[in-house]
C-alpha positions in Angstrom: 26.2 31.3 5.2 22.6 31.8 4.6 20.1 31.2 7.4 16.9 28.7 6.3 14.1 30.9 7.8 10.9 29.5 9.5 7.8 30.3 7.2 5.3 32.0 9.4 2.0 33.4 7.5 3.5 33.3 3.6 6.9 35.4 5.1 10.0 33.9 5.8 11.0 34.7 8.9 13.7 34.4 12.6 17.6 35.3 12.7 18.4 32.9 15.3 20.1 29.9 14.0 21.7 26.7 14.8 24.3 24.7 12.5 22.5 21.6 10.9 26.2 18.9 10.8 26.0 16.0 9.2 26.6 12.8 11.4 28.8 11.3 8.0 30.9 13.9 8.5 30.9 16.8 12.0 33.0 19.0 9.7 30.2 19.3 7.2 27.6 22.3 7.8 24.6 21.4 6.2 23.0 24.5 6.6 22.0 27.4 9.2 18.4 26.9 10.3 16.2 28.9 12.1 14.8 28.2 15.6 11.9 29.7 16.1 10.3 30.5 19.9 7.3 30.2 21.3 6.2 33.3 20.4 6.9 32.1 16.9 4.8 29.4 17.4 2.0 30.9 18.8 2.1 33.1 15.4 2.2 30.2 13.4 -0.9 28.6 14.8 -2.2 32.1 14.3 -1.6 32.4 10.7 -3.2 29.2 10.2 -6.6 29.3 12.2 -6.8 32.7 10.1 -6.5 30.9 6.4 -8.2 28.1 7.7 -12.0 29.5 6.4 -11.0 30.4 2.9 -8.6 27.2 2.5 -11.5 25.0 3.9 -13.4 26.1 1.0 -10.8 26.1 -1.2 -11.9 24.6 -4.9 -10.7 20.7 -5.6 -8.6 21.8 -8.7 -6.8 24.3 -6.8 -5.6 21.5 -4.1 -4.9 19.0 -6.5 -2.7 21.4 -8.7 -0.6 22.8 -5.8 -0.2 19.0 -4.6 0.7 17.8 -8.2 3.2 20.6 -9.1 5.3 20.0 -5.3 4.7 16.2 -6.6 6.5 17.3 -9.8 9.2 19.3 -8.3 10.0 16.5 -6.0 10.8 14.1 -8.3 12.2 16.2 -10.7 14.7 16.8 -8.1 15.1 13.5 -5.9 18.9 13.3 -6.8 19.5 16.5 -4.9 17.1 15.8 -2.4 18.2 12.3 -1.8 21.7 14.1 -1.6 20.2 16.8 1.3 18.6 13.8 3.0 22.0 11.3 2.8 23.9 14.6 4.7 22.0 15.5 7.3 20.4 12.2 8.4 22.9 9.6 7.4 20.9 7.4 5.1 22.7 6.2 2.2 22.5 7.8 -0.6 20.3 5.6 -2.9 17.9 4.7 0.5 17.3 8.7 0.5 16.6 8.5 -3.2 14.3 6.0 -2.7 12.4 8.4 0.4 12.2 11.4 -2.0 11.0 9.4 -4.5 8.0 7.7 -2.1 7.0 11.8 -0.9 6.8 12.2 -4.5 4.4 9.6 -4.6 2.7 10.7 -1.4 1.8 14.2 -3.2 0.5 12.8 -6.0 -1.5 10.3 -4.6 -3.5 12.8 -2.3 -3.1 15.4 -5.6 -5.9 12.7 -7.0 -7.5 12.2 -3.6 -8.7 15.9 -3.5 -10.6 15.2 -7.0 -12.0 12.2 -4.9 -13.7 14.1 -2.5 -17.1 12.2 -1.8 -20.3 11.3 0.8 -23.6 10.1 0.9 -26.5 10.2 0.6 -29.1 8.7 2.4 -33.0 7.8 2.5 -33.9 8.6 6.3 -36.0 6.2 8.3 -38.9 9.4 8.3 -40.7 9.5 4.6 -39.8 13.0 3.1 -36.5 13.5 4.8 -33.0 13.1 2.7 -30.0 12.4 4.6 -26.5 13.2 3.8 -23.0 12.3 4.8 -20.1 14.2 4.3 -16.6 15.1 5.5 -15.0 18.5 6.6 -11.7 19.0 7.8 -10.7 18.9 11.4 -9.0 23.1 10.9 -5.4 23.7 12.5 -3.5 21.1 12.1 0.0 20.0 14.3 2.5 18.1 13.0 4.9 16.6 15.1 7.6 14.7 12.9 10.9 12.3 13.5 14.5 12.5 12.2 14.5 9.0 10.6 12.3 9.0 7.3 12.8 13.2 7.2 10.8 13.6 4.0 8.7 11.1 3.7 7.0 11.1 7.1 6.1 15.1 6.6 4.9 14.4 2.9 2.5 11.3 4.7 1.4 14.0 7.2 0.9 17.3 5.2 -0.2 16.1 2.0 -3.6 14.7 3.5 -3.9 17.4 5.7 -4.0 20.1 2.7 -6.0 17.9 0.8 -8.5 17.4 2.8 -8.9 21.5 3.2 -7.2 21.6 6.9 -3.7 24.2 7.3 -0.7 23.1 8.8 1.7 24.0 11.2 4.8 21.8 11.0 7.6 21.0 13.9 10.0 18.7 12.1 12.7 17.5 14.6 15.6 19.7 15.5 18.1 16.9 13.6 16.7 17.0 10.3 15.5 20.9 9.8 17.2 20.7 5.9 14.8 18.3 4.8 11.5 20.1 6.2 12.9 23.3 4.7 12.7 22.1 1.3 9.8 20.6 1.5 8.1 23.9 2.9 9.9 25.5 0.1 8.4 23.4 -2.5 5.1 23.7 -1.4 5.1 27.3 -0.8 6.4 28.1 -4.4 3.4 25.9 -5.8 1.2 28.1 -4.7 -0.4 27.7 -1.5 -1.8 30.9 0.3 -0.4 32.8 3.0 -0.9 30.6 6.2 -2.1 27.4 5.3 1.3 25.9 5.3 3.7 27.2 8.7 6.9 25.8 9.3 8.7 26.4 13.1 11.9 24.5 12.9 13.3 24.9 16.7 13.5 22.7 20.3 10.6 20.6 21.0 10.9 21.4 24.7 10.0 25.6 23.1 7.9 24.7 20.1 6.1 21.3 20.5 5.3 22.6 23.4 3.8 25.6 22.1 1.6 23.6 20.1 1.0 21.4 22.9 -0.1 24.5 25.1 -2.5 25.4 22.3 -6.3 25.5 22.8 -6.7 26.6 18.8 -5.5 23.3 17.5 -8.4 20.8 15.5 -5.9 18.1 15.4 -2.3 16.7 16.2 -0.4 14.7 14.5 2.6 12.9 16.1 5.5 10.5 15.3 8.1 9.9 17.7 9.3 8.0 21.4 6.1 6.5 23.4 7.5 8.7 26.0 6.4 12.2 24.0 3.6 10.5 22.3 2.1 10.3 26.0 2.4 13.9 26.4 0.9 14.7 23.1 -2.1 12.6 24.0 -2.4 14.3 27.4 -2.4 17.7 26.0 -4.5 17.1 23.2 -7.4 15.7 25.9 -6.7 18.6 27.8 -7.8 20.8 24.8 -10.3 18.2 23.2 -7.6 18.1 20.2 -8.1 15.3 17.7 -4.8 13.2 18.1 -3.0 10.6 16.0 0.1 9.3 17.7 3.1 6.4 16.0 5.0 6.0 18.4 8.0 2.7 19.0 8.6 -1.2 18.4 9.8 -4.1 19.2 9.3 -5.9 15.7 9.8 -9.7 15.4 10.8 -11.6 12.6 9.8 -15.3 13.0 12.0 -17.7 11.1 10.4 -21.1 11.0 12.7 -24.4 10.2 11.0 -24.6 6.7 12.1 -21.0 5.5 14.2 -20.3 2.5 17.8 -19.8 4.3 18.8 -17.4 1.7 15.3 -15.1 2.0 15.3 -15.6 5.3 19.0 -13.9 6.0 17.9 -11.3 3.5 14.9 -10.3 5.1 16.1 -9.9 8.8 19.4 -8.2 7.3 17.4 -5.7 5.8 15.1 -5.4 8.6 17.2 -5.2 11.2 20.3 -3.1 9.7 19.7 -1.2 7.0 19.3 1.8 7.5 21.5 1.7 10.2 18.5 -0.3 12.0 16.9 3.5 12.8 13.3 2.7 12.0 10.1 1.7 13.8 9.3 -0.6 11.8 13.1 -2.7 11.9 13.2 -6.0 12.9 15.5 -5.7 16.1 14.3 -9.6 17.5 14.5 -12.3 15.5 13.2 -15.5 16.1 14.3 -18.9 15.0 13.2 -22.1 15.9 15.6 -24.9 16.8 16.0 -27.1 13.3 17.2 -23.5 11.3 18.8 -21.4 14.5 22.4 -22.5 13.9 23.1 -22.6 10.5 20.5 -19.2 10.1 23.1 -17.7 12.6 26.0 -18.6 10.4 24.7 -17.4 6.8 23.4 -14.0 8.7 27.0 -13.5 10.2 28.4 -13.8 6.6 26.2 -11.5 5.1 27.0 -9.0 8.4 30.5 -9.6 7.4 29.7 -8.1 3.5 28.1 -5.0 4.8 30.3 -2.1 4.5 29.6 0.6 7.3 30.7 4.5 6.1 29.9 7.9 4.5 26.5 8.0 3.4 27.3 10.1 0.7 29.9 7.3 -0.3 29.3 4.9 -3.4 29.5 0.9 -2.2 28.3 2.0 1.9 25.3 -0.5 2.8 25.0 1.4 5.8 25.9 4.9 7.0 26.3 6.3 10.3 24.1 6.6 13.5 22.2 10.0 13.8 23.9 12.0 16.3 26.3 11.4 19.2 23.4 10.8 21.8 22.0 7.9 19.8 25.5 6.2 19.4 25.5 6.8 22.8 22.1 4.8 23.6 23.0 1.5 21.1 26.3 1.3 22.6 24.8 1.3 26.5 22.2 -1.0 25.3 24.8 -3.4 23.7 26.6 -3.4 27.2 23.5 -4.3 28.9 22.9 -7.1 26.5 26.4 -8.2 27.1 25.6 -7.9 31.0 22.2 -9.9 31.0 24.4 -12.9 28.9 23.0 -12.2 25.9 26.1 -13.6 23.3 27.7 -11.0 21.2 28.1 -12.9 17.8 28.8 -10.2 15.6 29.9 -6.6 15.9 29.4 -3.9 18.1 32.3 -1.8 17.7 32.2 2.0 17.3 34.2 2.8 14.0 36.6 5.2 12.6 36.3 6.4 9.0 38.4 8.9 6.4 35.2 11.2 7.8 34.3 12.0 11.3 31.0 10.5 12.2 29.4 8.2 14.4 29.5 4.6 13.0 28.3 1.3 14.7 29.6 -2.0 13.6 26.2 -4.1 13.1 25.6 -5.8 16.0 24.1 -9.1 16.5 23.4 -10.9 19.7 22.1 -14.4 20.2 21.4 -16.6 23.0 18.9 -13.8 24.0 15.7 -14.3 25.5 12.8 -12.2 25.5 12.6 -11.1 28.9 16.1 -9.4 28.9 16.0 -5.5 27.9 17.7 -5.8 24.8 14.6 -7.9 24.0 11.9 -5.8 25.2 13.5 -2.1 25.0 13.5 -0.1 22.0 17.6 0.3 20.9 16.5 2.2 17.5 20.4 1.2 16.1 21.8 -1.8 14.2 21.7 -4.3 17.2 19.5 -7.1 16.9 18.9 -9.8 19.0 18.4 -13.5 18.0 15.9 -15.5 20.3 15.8 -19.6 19.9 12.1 -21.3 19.9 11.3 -25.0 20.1 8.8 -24.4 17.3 6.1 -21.8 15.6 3.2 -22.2 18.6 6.2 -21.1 21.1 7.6 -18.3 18.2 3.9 -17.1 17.8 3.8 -16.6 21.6 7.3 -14.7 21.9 6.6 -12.5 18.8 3.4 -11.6 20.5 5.1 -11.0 23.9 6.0 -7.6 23.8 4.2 -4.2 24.7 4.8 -2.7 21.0 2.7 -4.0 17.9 3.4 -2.3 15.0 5.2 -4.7 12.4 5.9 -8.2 12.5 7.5 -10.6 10.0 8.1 -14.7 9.3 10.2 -16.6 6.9 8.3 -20.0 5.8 7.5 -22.2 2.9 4.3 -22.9 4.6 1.0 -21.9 3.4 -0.7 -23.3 7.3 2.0 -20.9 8.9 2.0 -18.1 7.1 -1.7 -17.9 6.9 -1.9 -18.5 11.1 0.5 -15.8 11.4 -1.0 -13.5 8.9 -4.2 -13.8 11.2 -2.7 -14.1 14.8 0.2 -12.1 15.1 -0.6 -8.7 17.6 1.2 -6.0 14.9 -0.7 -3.8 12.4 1.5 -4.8 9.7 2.4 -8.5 8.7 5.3 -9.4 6.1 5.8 -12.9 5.1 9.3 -13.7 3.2 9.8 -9.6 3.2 11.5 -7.2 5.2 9.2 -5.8 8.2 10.3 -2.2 7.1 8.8 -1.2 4.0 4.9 0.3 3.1 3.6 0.6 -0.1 2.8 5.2 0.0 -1.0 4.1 -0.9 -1.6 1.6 2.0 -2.3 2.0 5.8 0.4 2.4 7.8 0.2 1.5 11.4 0.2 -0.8 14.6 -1.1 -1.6 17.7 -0.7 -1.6 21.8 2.1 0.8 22.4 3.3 1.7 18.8 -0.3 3.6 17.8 -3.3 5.0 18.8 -5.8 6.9 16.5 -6.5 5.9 12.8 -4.0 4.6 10.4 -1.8 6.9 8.4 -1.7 6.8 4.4 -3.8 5.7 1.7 -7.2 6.7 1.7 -7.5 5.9 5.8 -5.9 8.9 5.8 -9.5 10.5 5.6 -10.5 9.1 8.9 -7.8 11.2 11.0 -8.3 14.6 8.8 -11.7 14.7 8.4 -14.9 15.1 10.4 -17.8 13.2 9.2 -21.0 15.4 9.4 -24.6 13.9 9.0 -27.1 16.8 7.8 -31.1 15.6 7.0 -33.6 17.8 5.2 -37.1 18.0 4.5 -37.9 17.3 1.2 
């Protein structure tokens, strides 16, 4: 079987390898990917600081071509992506569709962004003396990225960076090295020169590190557990590294007595179970005031029941399986603990068996929970959800609030008073009203608040604000 190398200074390169298995199916071998070392990682970084002067001044039409043609290519392809994607992560198939077809997006956006390239210019205070404004890039870049959105997060990362004239070297994580490979690929065959794009596929504990140990870094750019975003930070301030850091959450979706029933049940399905509930941004405490709670609990059971859990690669699956055995591991121990703090188990919560070996998780859905037990507080990153009863919305507002994360939050309501209140009030970077909390728009800010984030916003043309430097030059007329 061929071995997917790590791209180190324009060269494909490392003959140690590790299986990539698919979770929908342990017999399936993905592929045989590299795992690079320290050393390998040190080169990288290498490689990159040395492009970094030419690429820094690279012309705009160059950037925006390479960024439109891997755009192209992307799309052109998203069926066979989407099909990478759906094996190695576990995403159904036309959920991974939909990512390729959002990094597509992401490329072609920032394609334009690079003809975009502006500043100021300024009358100083001082007569005779011109001021201007203007933005360079921060020069070797890190990016750290997760196993759940495993194309789209490193097109959100890498396209601004190489836009904005920085080079790159990339860690994807160790689950998900199929996805990062092609992308790599893609971008390397467009055209970009020898070093401003490094791939080191490998064990964060050998190569995050690696870039963590780095003093030639500009920036670093993570997405992952709070626990290694506070390691990231650390190291960065050690080397005076920019850092950018999306970490967990605990998202609420308020459902006031007034909300649609049907939307309502829709929304916090999709929020909190689809894609097998493995993103940030999922909607794992939902809560209901007192007039709705019961008969909301009844019509989201029923659509639970509907769900059909199996192969992602499967036609008809809603949802496919959990990652990897660890992760089945943690939303099984958490759905005990819920079980032992008295939370009621309403739904679910069963480890499956399919035609396939893999690791599937009946939906799970709790309720009598309150919001001081774990499964409350505690980010499970699986299909189990937790339902928490209010008296009303000033007592739902102060629960959704009530938690350390802040990065999405949702409410159902046919009010215009309550919507607008909890457009303004509620402690998350990202407000949905009658949506899904998970779900961004590529040419938006993406982002939260408390524990979830720290450092600008990612996407969109806030990208600017993490990639960039702003540099203010005056002259003498």
């Amino acid at each position: 079987m061929t071995i997917y190398q790590n791209l180190i200074a324009g060269e494909w390169v490392g003959a140690q390898a590790s299986p990539n298995l698919s979770p929908s199916d342990t017999n399936d071998v993905v592929g045989l990917y590299a795992q690079a070392s320290a050393d390998d990682a040190r080169d990288a970084i290498a490689a990159a600081k040395a492009a970094f002067p030419a690429w820094s001044r690279s012309g705009i039409l160059e950037r925006h071509a390479i960024l439109r043609k891997a755009s192209d290519e992307i799309l052109a392809r998203k069926e066979v992506l989407g099909a990478l994607l759906a094996r190695e992560e576990g995403k159904v198939l036309p959920e991974a569709i939909g990512e390729v077809t959002r990094a597509a997006q992401i490329f072609d956006f920032f394609a334009g962004e690079a003809l975009r390239l502006a500043g100021e210019t300024l009358p100083s205070a001082r007569p005779g003396i011109g001021v201007e404004v203007t933005r360079e890039p921060l020069g070797v870049v890190g990016i750290i990225t997760p196993w759940n959105f495993p194309i789209a997060i490193p097109a959100w990362k890498i396209a601004p960076a190489l836009c904005y004239g920085n080079t790159v070297v990339f860690k994807p994580a160790d689950l998900v090295p199929g996805c990062a490979w092609a992308i790599v690929d893609i971008l390397h065959r467009a055209g970009l020169p020898k070093g401003v794009l490094n791939l080191v596929m490998g064990r964060g504990s050998v190569v995050g590190q690696a870039l963590l140990d780095s003093p030639d870094l500009g920036g670093l750019t993570f997405t992952g557990s709070t626990g290694t975003g506070k390691r990231v930070a650390l190291a960065s301030i050690e080397h005076n590294h920019k850092f950018q850091l999306e970490m967990g959450g605990k998202n609420p979706m308020v459902v006031l007595d007034d909300a649609d029933l049907p939307v309502a049940v829709e929304a916090a399905a999709n929020s909190g179970f689809f894609s097998t509930g493995q993103r940030c941004t999922a909607s794992s405490r939902l809560i209901v005031t007192e007039g709705i709670h019961d008969r909301f609990v009844v019509a989201l059971t029923e659509r639970l029941k509907t769900l059909t859990v199996d192969n992602a690669m499967k036609p008809g699956t809603h949802i496919g399986p959990v990652v990897d055995e660890r992760q089945l591991r943690q939303d099984t121990d958490y759905i005990d603990i819920g079980k032992a703090e008295g939370a009621k188990l309403a739904f679910g919560g069963e480890v499956l068996t399919r035609e396939t070996p893999g690791f599937y998780l009946q939906p799970t859905l709790f309720t009598e929970a309150t919001n001081q037990m774990r499964i409350s507080r505690e980010e499970i990153f699986g299909p189990v959800v937790s339902v928490i009863r209010a008296r009303d919305y000033e007592e739902a507002l102060s629960i959704s609030n009530d938690t350390p994360f802040g990065l999405s939050a949702g409410i159902a309501t046919t009010s215009l008073k309550h919507a607008t209140h909890f457009k303004r009030n509620a402690e998350a970077g990202m407000v949905m009203v009658n949506l899904p909390t998970a779900g961004v728009d590529f040419h938006v800010p993406f982002g939260g608040r408390k524990a979830s984030s720290f450092g600008p916003r990612e996407q969109g043309r806030y990208a600017a604000e993490f990639f960039t430097v702003v540099k203010t030059a005056y002259t003498l007329a």
